[in-house]
N, C-alpha and C positions, 0 to 999 in steps of 0.2 A: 984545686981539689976541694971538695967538699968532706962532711965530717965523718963519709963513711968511707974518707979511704979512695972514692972513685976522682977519676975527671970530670972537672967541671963541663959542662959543653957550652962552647962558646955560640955567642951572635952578632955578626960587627955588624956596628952601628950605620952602616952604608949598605944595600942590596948591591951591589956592582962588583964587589968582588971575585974575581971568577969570568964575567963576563965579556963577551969580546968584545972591539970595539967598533962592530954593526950594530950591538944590542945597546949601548949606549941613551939614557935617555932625552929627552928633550931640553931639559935644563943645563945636560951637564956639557950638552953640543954647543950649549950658547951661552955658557959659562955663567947662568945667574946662578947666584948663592945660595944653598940652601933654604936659610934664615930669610932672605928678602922673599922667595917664592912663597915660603910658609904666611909670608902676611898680606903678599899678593893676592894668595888664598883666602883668606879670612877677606879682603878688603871686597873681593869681587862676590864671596857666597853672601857676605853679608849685606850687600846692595841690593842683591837678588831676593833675597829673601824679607831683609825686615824694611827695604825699602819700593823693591814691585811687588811683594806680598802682602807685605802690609797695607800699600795704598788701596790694592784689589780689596784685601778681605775688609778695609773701612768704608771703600763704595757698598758693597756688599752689605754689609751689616752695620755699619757705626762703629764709637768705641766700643760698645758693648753690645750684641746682640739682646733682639726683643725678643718675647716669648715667640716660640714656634719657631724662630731661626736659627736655633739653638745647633741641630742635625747635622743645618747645613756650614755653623761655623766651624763643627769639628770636622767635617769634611774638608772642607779648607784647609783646614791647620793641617790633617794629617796630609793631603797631598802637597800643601809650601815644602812640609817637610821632604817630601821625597823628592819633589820635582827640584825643587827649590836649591836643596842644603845637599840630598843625596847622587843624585843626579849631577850637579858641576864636579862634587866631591870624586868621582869615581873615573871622572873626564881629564880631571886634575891629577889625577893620581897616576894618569897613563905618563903624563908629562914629566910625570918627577922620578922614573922609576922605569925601567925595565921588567921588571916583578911586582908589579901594584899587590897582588897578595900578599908577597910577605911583606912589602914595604908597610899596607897598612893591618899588619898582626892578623890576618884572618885565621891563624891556626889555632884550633880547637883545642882549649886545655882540657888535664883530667877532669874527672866530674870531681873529684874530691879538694883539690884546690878551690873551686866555687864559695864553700864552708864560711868561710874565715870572712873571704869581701862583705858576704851576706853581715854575718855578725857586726865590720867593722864600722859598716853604713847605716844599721840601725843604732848603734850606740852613735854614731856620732851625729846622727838623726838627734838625737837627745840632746846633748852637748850643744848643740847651734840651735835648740831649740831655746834652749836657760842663755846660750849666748842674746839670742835676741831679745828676750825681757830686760836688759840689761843695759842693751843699745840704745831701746826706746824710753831711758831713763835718761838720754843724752839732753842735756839744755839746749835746744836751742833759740836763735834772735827769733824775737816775738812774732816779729812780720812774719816770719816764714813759717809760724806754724801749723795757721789753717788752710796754706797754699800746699804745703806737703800733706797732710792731714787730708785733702781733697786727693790729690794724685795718689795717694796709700792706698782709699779707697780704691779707685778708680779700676788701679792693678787686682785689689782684690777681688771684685767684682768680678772684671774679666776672667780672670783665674778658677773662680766658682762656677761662671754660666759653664764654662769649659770640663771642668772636674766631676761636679754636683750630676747626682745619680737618684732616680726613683724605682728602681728595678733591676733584678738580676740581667736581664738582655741589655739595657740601658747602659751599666757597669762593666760589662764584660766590652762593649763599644769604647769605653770613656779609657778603660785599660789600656784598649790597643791603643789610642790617641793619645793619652798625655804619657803613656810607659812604656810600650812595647813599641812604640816606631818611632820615638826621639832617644831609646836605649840604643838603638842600633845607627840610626843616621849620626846622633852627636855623637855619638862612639866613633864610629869610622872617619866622620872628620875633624873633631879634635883631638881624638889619640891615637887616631891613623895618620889621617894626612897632616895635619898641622905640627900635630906635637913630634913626628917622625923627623919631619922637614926640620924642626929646630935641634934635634936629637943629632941632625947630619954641621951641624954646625956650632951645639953648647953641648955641656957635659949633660947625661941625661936626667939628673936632677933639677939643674937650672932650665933645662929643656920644658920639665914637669910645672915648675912653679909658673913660667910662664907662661903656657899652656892653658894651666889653671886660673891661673888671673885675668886670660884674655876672654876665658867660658862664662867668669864670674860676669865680666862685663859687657857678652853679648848680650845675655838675657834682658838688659835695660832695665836692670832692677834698683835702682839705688836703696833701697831699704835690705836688698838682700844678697846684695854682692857678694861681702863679706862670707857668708854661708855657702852662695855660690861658688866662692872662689876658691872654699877650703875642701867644697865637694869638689869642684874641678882637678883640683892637685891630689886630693885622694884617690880619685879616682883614674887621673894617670901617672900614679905609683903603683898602681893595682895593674893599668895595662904592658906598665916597662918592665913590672917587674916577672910576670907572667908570661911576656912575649904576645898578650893575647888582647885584642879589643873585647873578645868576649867575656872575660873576668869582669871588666869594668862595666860591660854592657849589663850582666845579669845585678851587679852591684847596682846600676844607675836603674836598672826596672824595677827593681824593688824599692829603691826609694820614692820612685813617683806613683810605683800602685798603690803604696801603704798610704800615701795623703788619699787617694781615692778611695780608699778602703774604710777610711777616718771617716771620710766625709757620707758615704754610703750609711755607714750605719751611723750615721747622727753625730759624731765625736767630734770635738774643733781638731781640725788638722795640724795647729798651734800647738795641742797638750805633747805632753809627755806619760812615759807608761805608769808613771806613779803621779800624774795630777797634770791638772792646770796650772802652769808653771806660773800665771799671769797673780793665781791665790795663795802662791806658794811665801814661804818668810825666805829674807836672803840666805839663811844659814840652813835652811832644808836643799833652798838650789843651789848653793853652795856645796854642799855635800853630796848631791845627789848627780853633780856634774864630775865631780871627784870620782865618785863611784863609776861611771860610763866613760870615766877616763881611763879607768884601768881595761874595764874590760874592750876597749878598743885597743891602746896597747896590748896588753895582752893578744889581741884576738891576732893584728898587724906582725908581734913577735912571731906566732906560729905560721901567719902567711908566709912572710920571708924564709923559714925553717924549709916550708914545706917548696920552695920556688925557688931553693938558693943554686940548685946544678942550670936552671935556667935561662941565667945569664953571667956576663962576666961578673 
């Protein structure tokens, strides 16, 4: 029961309950394991994607696209994504589940639960901003600094011809491509199908952490993992604990518009909302990460309040 007295409503962790055994699905006819399907998954999208997607989109353009092929790299990217990541994902999904809807959360929470992700993704936007000036204070062996230092680039390059906007129409393009169709594709199948998959085999928290650390390290960021991996676990605590891909989804499109929003109107997508964290003394970012600590807790406390008849 929750604190007003009512029942909680339950959601077992398995869609098949209930169901008879003609509805049965693919996986559980041929007895593979939750957990191993779940990474089966990731092993075969991510072949598909960062390995025949990749190799197309570097015939296509090189590492980096040259001026004027700019259009067509984010064309690419948004269709890898769909065809690519979205598309196996929803195929997958039939296999592992009699109910792929609910299996991967497509029910629409209230608008009012939205609130809270919003807030907790911009402060922690913050927080793993000041995390990274902090990282890149890490020593490291001499040889390897102007080799990483070259690849650092490299990523961020790509990242900007991808982002980087000169126009309203321009922008509003660059949204749907780096925010509005990997909101929804990486939603569905890291905290649909993957994280569900591991949810039908760990508790749903170790479900979550791993989850998140497997999102951290598709992106092939080694500078940014870390940040990735802590948005990935936040990000599905937000969908377990809402029942919903879409929490996580409007959570994850707001953190990839506001870099393009940065970047739009001139701002390094690196700052924070009270500086350059890069010019900042250690005891302002100190304190300033303190402060976006709270109001993330805080923001996460009233999430859980408001999601708690949700689940068990």
């Amino acid at each position: 029961m929750n604190d007003t007295g009512n029942p909680v409503e339950q959601f077992p962790p398995v869609d098949t309950a209930g169901v008879s055994p003609g509805e049965t699905s693919f996986i559980e006819r041929h007895g593979i394991p939750p957990i191993l399907f779940g990474f089966l998954s990731l092993g075969l999208i991510f072949f598909l994607y960062q390995a025949v997607g990749g190799v197309v989109t570097f015939l296509l353009f090189g590492v980096t696209p040259e001026a004027g092929h700019t259009a067509g790299f984010r064309i690419a990217t948004a269709l890898g994504q769909i065809i690519l990541i979205l598309g196996p994902t929803l195929l997958l999904a039939r296999l592992a589940t009699s109910r792929p809807a609910q299996y991967l959360r497509l029910r629409f929470p209230q608008p009012r639960v939205l609130l809270f992700p919003v807030i907790g993704i911009f402060s922690l936007q913050q927080m793993l901003q000041i995390y990274l000036v902090f990282q890149e204070k890490i020593p490291l062996p001499q040889r390897l600094v102007p080799i990483m230092k070259e690849f650092k680039e490299l990523i961020e390059e790509a990242y900007r011809v991808l982002v980087s906007s000169n126009s309203i129409p321009e922008l509003l393009v660059v949204i749907v491509v780096v925010a509005l169709i990997p909101a929804i594709v990486e939603e569905i199948m890291f905290r649909g199908l993957v994280q569900r998959s591991f949810e039908n085999g760990l508790t749903p928290m170790k479900s979550v952490v791993l989850s998140g650390i497997i999102f951290g390290a598709y992106h092939l960021n080694p500078f940014g993992f870390i940040p990735l991996a802590a948005l990935g676990i936040y990000l599905g605590f937000l969908a377990m604990r809402a029942n919903s891909i879409w929490v996580s989804a409007v959570a994850h499109f707001f953190n990839n518009a506001s870099a393009s929003l940065a970047l739009y109107f001139h701002n390094d997508d690196d700052a924070i909302i009270t500086g350059n964290p890069d010019t900042m003394s250690a005891g302002v970012l100190v304190l300033t990460f303190l402060v976006f600590s709270i109001i993330f807790l805080g923001s996460t406390y009233y999430f859980i309040r408001m999601t708690e008849s949700r689940i068990k």
